[in-house]
C-alpha positions as CSV (number, residue, x, y, z in Angstrom):
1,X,5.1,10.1,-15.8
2,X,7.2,8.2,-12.3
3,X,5.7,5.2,-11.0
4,X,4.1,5.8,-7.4
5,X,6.3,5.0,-5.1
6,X,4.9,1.1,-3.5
7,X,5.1,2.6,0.1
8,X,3.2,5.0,1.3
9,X,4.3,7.1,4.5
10,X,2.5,9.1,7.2
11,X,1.8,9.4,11.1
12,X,5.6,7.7,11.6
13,X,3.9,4.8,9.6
14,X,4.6,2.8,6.8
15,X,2.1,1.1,4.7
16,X,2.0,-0.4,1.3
17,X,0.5,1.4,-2.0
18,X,-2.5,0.3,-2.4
19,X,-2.1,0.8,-6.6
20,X,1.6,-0.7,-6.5
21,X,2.9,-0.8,-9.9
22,X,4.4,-3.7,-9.7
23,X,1.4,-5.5,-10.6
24,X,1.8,-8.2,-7.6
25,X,-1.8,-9.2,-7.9
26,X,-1.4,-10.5,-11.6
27,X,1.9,-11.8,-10.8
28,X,1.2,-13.6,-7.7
29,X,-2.4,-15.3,-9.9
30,X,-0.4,-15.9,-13.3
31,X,2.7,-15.4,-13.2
32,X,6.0,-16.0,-11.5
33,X,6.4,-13.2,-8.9
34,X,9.7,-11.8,-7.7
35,X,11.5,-11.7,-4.4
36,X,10.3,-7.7,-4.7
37,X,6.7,-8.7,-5.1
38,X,6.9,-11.6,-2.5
39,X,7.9,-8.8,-0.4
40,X,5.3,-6.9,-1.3
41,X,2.7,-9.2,-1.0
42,X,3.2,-10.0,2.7
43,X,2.8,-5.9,3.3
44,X,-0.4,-6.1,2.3
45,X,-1.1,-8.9,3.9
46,X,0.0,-7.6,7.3
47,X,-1.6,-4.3,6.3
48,X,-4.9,-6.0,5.7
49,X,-4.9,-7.7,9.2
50,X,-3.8,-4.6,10.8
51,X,-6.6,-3.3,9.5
52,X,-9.2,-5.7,10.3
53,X,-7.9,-6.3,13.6
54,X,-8.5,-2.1,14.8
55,X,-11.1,-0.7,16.5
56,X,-13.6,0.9,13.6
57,X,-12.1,4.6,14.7
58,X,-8.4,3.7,14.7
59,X,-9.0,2.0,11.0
60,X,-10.7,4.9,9.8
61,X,-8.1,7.1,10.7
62,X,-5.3,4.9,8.8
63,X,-7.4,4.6,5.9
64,X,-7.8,8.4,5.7
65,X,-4.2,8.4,6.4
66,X,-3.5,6.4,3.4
67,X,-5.6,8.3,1.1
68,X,-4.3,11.9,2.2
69,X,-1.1,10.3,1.4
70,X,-1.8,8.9,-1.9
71,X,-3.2,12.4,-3.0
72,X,0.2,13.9,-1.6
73,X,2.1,11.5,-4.1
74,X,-0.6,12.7,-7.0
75,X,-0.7,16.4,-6.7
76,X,4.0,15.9,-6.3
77,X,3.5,13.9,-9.7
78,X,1.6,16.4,-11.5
């Protein structure tokens, strides 16, 4: 089965998967994260404040974005 892609795009936006595969999480608490995950890990942190910082409508149309999205990169994998 292919990994997820860790960027998720719609609406001429790009935001970060939020079920990367690169297992930043675990890697930023134990472990010794890479430049790639470094990377990563500021994404979500801007995503994150993006997200807090927008009117409840605008946020609940990116988070529907997002999850329209993800589905989109299920139902291609199969």
């Amino acid at each position: 089965m292919p990994k997820p892609p860790a960027y998720l795009h719609f609406d001429n936006m790009t935001w970060p998967h939020p079920h990367d595969p690169l297992e930043v999480e675990w890697s930023l608490r134990y472990g010794t994260p890479s430049r790639e995950q470094m990377r990563t890990a500021a994404s979500i942190i801007a995503a994150y404040r993006e997200l807090v910082d927008e009117p409840v409508r605008r946020r609940n149309e990116k988070i529907a974005g997002l999850r329209r999205a993800i589905q989109e990169v299920t139902d291609a994998a199969g």
